[in-house]
N, C-alpha and C positions, 0 to 999 in steps of 0.2 A: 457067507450067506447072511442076511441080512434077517435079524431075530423078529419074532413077532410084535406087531402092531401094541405098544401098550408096557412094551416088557423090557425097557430100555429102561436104564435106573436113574436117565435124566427124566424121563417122564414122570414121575413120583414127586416131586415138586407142585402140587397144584394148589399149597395153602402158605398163605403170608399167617407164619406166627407171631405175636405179641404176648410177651410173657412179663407182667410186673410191673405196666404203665402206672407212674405217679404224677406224673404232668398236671400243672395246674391243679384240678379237687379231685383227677381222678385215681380213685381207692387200688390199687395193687389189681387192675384192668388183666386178664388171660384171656383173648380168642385168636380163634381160627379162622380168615377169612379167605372163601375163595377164589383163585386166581382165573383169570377168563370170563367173569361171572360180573354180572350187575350188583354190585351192594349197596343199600339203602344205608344212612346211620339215623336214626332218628330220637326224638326225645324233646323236651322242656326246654325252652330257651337257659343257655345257663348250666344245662345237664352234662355237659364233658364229650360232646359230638365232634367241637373245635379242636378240643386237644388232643382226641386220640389218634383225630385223622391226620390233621391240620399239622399240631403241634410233637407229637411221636411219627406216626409213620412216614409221613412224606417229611417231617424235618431229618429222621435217619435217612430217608433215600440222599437225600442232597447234601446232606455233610457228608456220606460216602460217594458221593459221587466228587466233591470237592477235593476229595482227600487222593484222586487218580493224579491230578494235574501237579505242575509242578512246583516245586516251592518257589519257585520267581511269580507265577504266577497266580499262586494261594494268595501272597503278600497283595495282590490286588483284589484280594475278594476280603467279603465278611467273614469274620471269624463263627463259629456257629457249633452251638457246643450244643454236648452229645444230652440227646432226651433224657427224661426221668423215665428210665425201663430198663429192667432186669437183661429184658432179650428179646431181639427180633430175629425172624430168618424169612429167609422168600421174598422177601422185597425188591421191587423192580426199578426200576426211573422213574420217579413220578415228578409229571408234569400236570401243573397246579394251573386251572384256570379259574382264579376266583374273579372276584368283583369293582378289583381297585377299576380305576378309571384309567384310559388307556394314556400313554406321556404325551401329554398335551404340547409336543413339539409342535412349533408354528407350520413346518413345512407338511407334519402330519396326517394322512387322510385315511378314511376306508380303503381306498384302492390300493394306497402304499403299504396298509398294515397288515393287507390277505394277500399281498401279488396281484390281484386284480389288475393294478394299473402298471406291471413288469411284463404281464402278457397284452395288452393292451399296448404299450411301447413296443414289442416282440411285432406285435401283428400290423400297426402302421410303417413299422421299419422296414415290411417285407412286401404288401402291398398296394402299401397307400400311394396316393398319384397329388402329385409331384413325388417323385422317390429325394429325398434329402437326406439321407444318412443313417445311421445304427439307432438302436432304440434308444441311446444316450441323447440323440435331438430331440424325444417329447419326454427327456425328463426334465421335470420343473425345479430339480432340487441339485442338478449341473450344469453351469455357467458355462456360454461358447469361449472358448479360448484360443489364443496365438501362440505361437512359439517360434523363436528363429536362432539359430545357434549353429554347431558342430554337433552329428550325430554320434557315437562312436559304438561301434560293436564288434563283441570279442568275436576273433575266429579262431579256429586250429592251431597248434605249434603258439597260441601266445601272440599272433598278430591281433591287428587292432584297423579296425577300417573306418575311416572318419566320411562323413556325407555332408555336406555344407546343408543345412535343411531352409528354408527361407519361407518365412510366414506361413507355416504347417498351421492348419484349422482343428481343433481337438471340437466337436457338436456336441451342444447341451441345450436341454429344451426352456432354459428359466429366463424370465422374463427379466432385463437389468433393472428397468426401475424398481420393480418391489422383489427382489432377487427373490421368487418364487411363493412368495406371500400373498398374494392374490390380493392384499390393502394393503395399505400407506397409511401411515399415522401422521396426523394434522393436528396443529390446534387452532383451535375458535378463534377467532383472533377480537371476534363480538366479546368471550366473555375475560377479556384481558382487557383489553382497553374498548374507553366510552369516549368515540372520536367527536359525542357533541360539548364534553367537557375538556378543558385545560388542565393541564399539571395541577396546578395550583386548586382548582376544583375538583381535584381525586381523577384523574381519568383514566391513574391506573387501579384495573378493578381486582388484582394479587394482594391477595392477606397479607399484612402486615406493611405494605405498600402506600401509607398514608401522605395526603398532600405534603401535612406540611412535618413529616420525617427522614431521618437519616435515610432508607434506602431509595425514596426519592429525589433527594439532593442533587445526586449525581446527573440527573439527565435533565435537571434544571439549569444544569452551565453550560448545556449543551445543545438543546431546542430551546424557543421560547416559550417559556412558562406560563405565559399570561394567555397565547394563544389556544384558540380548540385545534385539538389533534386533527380534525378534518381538516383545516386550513394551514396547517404546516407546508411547507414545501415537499417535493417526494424526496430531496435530499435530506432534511428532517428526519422525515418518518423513517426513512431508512437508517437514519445514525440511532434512531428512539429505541428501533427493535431489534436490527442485526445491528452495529455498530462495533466495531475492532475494539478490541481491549487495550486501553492506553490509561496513564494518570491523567487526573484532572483535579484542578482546586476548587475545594470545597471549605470556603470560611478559613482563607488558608493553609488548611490540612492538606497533602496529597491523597486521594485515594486512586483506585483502578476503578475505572468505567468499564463496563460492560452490556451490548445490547441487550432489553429486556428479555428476548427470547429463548437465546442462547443462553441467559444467567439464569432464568424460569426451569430450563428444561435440565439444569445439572442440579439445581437446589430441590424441585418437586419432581421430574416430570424421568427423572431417570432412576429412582429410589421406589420401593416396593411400597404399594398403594397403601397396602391395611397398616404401613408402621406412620403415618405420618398422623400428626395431630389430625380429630374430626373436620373442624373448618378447611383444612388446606386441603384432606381428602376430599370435601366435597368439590373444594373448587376444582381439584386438576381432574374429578371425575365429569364437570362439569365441560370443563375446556380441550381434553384430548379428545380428538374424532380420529376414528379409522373408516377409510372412503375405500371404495373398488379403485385399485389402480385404474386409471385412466389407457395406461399404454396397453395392458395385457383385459382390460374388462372384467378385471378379477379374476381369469381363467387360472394365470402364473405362468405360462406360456409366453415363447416371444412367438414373434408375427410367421417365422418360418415354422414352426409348427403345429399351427394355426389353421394356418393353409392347407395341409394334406385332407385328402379326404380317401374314406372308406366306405360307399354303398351312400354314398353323399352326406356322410356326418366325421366332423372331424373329431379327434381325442376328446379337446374340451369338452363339444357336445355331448360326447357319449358319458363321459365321466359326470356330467352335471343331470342327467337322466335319472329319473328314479329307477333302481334298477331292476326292479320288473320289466319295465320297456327297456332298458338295455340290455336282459338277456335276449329278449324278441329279437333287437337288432344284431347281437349276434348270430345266432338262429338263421337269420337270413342271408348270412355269407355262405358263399356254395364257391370255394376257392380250392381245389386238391393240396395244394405246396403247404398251403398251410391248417388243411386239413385235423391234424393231432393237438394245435395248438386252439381251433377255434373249438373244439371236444371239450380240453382242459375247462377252457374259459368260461364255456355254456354250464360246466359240471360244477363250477364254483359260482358262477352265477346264482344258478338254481338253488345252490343250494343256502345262500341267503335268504330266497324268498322262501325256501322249507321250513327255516329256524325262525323266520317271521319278521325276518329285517328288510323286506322286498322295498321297502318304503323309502328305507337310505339311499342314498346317491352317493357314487365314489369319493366326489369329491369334497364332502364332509370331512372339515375338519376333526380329528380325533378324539379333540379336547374336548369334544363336545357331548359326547356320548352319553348316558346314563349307564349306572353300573351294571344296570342288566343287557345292555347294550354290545357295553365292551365287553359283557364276557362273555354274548353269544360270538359276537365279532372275533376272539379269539379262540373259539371255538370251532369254526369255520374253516380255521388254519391250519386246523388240528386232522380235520375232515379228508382232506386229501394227499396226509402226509404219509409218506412210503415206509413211516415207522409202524411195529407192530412190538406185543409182547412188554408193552409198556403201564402202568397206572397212571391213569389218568385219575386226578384229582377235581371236583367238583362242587359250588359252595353253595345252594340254592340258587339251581340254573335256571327256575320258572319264575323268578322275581323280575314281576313288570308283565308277565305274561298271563292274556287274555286265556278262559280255559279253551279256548279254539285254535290256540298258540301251543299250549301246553301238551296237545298231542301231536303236535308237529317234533317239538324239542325230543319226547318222549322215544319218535322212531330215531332219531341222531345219537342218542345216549343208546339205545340197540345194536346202532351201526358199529358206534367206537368199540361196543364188546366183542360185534361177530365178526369183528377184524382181528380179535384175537388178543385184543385186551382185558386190562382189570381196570372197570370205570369203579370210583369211588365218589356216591353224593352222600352229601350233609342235605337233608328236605325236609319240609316238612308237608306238601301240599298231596293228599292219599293220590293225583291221577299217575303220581311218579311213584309212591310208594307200592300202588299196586304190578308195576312193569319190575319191580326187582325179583332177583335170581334169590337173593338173602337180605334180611335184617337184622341191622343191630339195633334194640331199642336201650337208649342210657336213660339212666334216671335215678331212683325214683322220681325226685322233685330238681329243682335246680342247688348252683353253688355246693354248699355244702352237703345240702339232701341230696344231690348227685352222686355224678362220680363212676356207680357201679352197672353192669351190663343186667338190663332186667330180662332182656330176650336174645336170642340170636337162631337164625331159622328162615322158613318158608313165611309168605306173607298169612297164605292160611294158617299158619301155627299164632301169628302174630293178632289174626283176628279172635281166635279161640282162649287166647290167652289173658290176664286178668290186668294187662297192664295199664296205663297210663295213655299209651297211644292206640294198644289192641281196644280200650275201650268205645274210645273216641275218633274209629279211623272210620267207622259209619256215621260220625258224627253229621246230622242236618239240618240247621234252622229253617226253620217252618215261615211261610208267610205271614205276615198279622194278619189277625182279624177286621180291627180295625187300625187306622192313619189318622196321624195327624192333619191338623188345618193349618196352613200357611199363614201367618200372619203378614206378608206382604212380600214383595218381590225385588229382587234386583234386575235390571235389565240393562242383557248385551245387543245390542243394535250395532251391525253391518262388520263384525270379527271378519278379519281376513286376515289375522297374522300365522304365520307357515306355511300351511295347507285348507285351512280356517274357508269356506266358498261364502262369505259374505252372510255369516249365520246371525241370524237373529232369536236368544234365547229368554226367559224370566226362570233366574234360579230362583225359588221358593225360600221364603226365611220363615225362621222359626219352628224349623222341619230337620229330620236328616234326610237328607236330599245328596244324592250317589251319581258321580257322575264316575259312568263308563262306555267300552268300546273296545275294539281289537286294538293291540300297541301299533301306534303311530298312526291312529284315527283322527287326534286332535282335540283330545282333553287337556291335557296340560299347555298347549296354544291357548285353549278357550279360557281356562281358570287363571292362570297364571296369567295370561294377557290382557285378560278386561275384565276380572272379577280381585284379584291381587293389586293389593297397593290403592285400593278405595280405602274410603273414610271407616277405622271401624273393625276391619279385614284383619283377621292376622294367622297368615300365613305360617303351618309347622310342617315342616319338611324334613327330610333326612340329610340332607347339606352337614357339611362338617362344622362343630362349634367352632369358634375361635378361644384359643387359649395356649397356654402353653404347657410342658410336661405336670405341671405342678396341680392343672386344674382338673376337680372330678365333682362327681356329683354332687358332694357337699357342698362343694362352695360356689357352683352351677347356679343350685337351687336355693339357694341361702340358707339350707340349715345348717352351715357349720357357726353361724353368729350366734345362734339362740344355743346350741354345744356348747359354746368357750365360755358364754355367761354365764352357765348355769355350776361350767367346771371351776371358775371362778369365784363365784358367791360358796360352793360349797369347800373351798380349800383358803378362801381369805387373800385372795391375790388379783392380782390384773388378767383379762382376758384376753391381753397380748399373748402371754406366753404358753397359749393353746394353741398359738398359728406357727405353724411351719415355714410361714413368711415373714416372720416376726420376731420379737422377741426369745422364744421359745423354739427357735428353729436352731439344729443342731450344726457345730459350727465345723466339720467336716466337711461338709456335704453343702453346707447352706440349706436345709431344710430339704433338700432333694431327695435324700436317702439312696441316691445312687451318685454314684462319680463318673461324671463324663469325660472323656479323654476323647477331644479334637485335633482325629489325627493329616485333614487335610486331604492327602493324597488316597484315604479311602474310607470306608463309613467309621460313623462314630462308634468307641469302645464304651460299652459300659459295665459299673461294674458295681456292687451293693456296697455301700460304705463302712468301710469298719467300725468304725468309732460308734454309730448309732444302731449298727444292723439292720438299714435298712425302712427303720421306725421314723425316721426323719426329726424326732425333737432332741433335745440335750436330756441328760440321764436325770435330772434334777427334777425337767416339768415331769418325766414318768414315772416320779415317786407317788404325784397327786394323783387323788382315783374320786369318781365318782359311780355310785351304787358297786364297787367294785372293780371296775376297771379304769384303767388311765385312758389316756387322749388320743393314744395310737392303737390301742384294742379295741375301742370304739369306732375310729376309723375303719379298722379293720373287721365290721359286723357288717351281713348282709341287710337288706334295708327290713325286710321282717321282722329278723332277731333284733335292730334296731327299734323298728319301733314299738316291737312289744315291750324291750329295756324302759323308754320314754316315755312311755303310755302311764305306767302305773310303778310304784314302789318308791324306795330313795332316789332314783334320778329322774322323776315325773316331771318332763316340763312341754305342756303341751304346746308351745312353739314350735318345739322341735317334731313333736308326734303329727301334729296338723300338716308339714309339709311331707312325713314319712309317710301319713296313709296316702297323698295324694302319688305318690312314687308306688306304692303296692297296687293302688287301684290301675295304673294302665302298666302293670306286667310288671314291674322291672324289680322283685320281692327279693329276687339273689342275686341284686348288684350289689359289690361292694361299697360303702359309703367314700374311700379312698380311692378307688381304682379310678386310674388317667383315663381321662377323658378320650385319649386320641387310641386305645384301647376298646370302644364298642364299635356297635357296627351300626349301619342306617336306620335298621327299625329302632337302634335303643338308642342312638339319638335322639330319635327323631319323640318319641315314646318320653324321654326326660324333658323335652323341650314342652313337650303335651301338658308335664306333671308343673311344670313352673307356669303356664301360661294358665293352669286352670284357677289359681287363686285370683284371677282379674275377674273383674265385674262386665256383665255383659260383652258383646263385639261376636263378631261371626267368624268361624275358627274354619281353615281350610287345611283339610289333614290330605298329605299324599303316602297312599296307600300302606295306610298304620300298620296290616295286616303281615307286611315284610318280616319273615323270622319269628311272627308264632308261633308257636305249635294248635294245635286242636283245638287243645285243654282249654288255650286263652284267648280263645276267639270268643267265647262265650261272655268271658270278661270283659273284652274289649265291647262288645254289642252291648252290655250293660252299662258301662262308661258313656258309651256313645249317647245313650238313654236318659243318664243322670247329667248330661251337657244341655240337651236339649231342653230336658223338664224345669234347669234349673234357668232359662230365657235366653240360651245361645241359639244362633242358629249356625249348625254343623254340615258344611259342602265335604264330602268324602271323594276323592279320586281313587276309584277302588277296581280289580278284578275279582275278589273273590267271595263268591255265590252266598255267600252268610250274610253280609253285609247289604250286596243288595236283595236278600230276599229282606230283610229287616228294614231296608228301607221303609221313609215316608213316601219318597219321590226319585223316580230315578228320570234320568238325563241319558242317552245310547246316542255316542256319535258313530258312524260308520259312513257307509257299509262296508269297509274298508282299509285300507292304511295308505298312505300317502296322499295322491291325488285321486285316490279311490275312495277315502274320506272326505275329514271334513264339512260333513253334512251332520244336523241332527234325525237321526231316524226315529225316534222315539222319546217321548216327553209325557211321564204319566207315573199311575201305581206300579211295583214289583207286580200285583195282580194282574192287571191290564195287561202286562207286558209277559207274562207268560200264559195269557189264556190268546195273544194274537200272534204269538211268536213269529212277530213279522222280522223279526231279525236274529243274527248269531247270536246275540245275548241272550237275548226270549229263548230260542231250543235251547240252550247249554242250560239256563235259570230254570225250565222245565224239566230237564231230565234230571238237576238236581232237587228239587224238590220234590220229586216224584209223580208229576200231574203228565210225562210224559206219553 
């Protein structure tokens, strides 16, 4: 008989222990989190949210789960070594859906990344009219194939049965010309050559390509030089650009000739854009075009699949639909046979347009996403998987989201638990922290003031409580009283790029002026398409910096120059051998302080360098100290402790203090001076880039939504920054959703009403005031029920 409900001693398992986490800053970490249950982690940017989740718990799930498979198979994976913690128990599989951007594989789409477009091939295969084969003919990313041979198949007792087969058809749906790519790469062939000038008068227009130089020569013995390239022969022009590669004399010499095109495309045009010198970059960004195939219309499709149709729209169609109207059009199949399969489809449909993606179209390249994008998109995946009993891990899943958005995400993070999961967010926005089961709040402060659990509990304990976030989870900026006056305006006349309906706007300068809307309304069309890349504009976005492992915030923002001089004047030496790129870089390692070992066949190994520990200089420069510490202990302070060292005492050098407050004032107080740069995350990019651009004199600064990875605490800062931008004669455009911001507004901008082709319009052009005393739109009620006027 079968014991009472409750009283099975597998059932006693319902808490993930953590005993003795030191990961990263944080201090000898002990809790109890519950399994099946929503948990919030919250706290300070910098507070140790990342690493207890991120970096301990879900790192032990996946090294144990690493450690099942087999050693032939380990040997192709990362090596991944065991957290800093005493002890974990209760841990389950955790699957991690953060923020990276989805792999930007060219064949890539929405439809390919959720199934969408596997059931979607399933349901034309079955019945679509003209009937032409398995769902392998409307796949884009399997070529039709031939085969003609001897078949052979084993039978019983060891016989062997041979089948003569003769031009067997294998159906695939990809279109030959651009084998599923839906463009073709071209180049200009205007900005390579000027066919109203001659050799001899430069007509080729390739950097380094000079009339009268050596890589010229060659096609001098071979056309005439004297003539314009429009007037060549077409046997000419044809030897000029394609032309076979053979010797030719030049002043005697042999060299090899080679058509311009073909020699173009293996010197520039086949090598990774960002590494080529600036000039050449510009040119070959200048000269490669990518066109809609011509054969397939950009679908990537060939012509027989093309052709089927369903309810009178074929694959392409439906896939290139925003899909809002392509749930509908499912919805309207009323077919029994395939009945279970058009359910599925409608239920993942939907459930895009729940998470607030209704706006995408299938066939949306992947690569193109925004991080908050792909991680609803992989989220979606997750939504109808037959697993259970699992942890789901989560990074700030409302980043990008409208708060009319955020209670959509709100019921999906509900579903994943009362499926019987343990969901795990890192948040900070309260409409998610009030839907949790439990809190952990880390803190106190960030970096080093972190580290340790200030709360864990019910959200009412967390608002009763004296902490850091319990204080500031009511936190509400009030409307101004009064607004600023515009000192003049920019104007967009007839925007129609994306979804854009031919909008005509005047952003306000010399204001902060908030442009928002539901995601995928068409703010970042409108800003980024005709307010970006004017005279003056400058654009700070959360985009990845370019650098390499070496570069961090120091030498980002330039204060490691005004450091090595000041470490220099006070030890009598050269400010070479402060740089880890330099003189003074330790010759182990080469200043890396870690050792890379490229092992090819699987990821890079790394490993801290013995000789220097890490420190990355030679033991010599870390004898010299100023106010006390040497050049890698200094590296090594958060920018606070920084700049309070720099401010005042023996290593007073306001160089360096000037660019340290500008780094305090927009948040980033417990970055490390040293920490890699490929190491933060998009708001503290995007936040560093904010802190270097603000030492410019005048120009109009367009921030995308700076608010990413606050916390509370620092939104308050941020609103005061924003303040001192404006006071000081910037004029600051915000691309923003969150309610602080635009209630603080001078001017807000509301595109809607809508997302996709249900935007695109502007609905509202006025005060925050204005706009919550008409609440003519989503913004206005959300903006009123947080300010309280509702």
């Amino acid at each position: 008989m079968l014991r009472a409900m409750g009283s099975h001693p597998a059932d006693g398992h319902d808490l993930i222990r953590v005993q003795g986490a030191r990961e990263n800053n944080l201090k000898d970490v002990s809790l109890e989190i519950p399994k099946r249950r929503l948990s919030v982690f919250t706290g300070v940017s910098g507070s140790g949210k990342s690493s207890l989740v991120f970096a301990t718990i879900a790192a032990e799930s996946q090294r144990m789960i690493n450690e099942t498979y087999s050693t032939f198979v380990q040997g192709f994976m990362p090596s991944m070594a065991r957290p800093e913690v005493d002890h974990i128990e209760g841990i389950t599989t955790a699957i991690l859906v953060d923020q990276e951007r989805m792999g930007a594989n060219a064949r890539s789409t929405v439809g390919t990344a959720t199934d969408a477009h596997a059931m979607l091939r399933m349901l034309f295969s079955r019945i679509g009219e003209p009937s032409i084969g398995p769902p392998t003919a409307f796949a884009f990313n399997v070529p039709t194939r031939k085969a003609s041979g001897v078949l052979s198949t084993e039978k019983a007792g060891g016989k062997v049965e041979k089948n003569v087969v003769q031009q067997t058809v294998y159906l695939g749906g990809m279109c030959a010309e651009c084998e599923g790519r839906g463009t073709v790469s071209d180049l200009d062939l205007t900005q390579i050559v000027d066919e109203s000038k001659s050799l001899v008068e430069g007509a080729i227009l390739v950097p380094g390509y000079t009339a009268d130089g050596w890589m010229v020569a060659p096609y001098k013995t071979v056309v005439r030089p004297d003539v314009a390239v429009r007037d060549l022969s077409e046997e000419e022009c044809q030897d000029l650009l394609y032309g076979e590669t053979r010797k030719v004399k030049v002043e005697n010499v042999n060299i090899t000739y080679e058509g311009l095109i073909p020699k173009i495309r293996k010197s520039m045009f086949s090598k990774d854009v960002d590494s080529l010198q600036p000039h050449i970059k510009a040119f070959v960004e200048r000269a490669a075009v990518f066109a809609p195939c011509a054969a397939c219309e950009g679908t990537r499709l060939n012509e027989a699949a093309r052709s089927v149709r369903v309810n009178g729209k074929g694959i392409a169609e439906v896939c290139a639909m925003q899909i809002t109207d392509a749930a509908q059009w499912v919805r309207g199949i009323d077919e029994a046979t395939v009945a279970p399969l058009v359910a599925n489809l409608t239920h993942l449909l939907e459930s895009f347009v729940q998470i607030g993606l209704g706006y995408l179209s299938l066939d949306r390249p992947a690569g193109t996403l925004s991080g908050g994008e792909a991680q609803r998109t992989k989220m979606i995946r997750h939504l109808g998987s037959a697993l259970t009993d699992v942890t789901y891990v989560f990074d700030e899943p409302t980043v990008g989201l409208h708060p009319h958005d955020i209670a959509q995400m709100n019921d999906l993070l509900v579903e994943l638990r009362d499926k019987g999961n343990t969901v795990l967010v890192v948040e900070h926005k309260p409409e998610t922290i009030a839907i949790a089961d439990h809190v952990v709040d880390l803190g106190p402060g960030a970096g080093t003031g972190g580290g340790t659990v200030c709360y864990e509990g019910d959200v009412a304990g967390l608002l009763a409580s004296d902490t850091l976030t319990g204080r500031h989870l009511g936190y509400r900026a009030a409307l101004k009283d009064t607004v600023r006056t515009p000192t003049g305006a920019l104007q967009v006349r007839g925007a129609t790029r994306h979804n854009l309906l031919d909008v005509d706007v005047d952003v306000p300068l010399g204001v902060l002026c908030v442009v928002t809307g539901v995601a995928g309304s068409g703010k970042s069309s409108l800003i980024h398409g005709s307010v970006a890349g004017r005279e003056g504009v400058v654009v700070v976005d959360q985009s990845a910096i370019k650098g390499s492992r070496r570069s961090n915030p120091a030498t980002y923002s330039g204060l490691l120059e005004p450091i090595r001089k000041a470490f220099a004047k006070a030890n009598g030496v050269k400010p070479a051998l402060f740089s880890a790129n330099s003189e003074g870089a330790c010759a182990g390692c080469n200043g890396n302080g870690m050792i890379y070992t490229e092992l090819g066949f699987m990821e890079t190994v790394a490993s801290v360098c013995e000789e220097c520990g890490g420190r990355r200089f030679q033991a010599a420069v870390l004898e010299l100290r100023l106010g006390g510490l040497n050049i890698a202990e200094v590296l090594d302070l958060p920018v606070a402790e920084a700049h309070a060292f720099f401010a005042a005492g023996e290593a007073k050098t306001p160089a360096a203090a000037k660019v340290l407050a500008r780094l305090e004032d927009v948040g980033l107080g417990y970055l490390k001076l040293g920490q890699p740069l490929n190491t933060l995350s998009g708001g503290e990019r995007q936040r560093l880039k904010l802190a270097v651009r603000m030492g410019e004199e005048g120009g109009i600064y367009v921030l995308d939504e700076p608010t990413t990875g606050l916390h509370l605490a620092d939104v308050a800062n941020l609103l005061a920054l924003l303040d001192r931008l404006v006071e000081a004669g910037k004029s600051v455009i915000v691309i923003e959703h969150h309610q602080a911001v635009m209630a603080h507004a001078d001017w807000i901008i509301d595109l809607g009403p809508g997302a996709g082709h249900d935007g695109g319009r502007v609905v509202f052009e006025g005060t925050p005031a204005d706009l919550v005393a008409q609440r003519s739109t989503l913004t206005g009620e959300h903006l009123a029920a947080y300010v309280g006027t509702a």
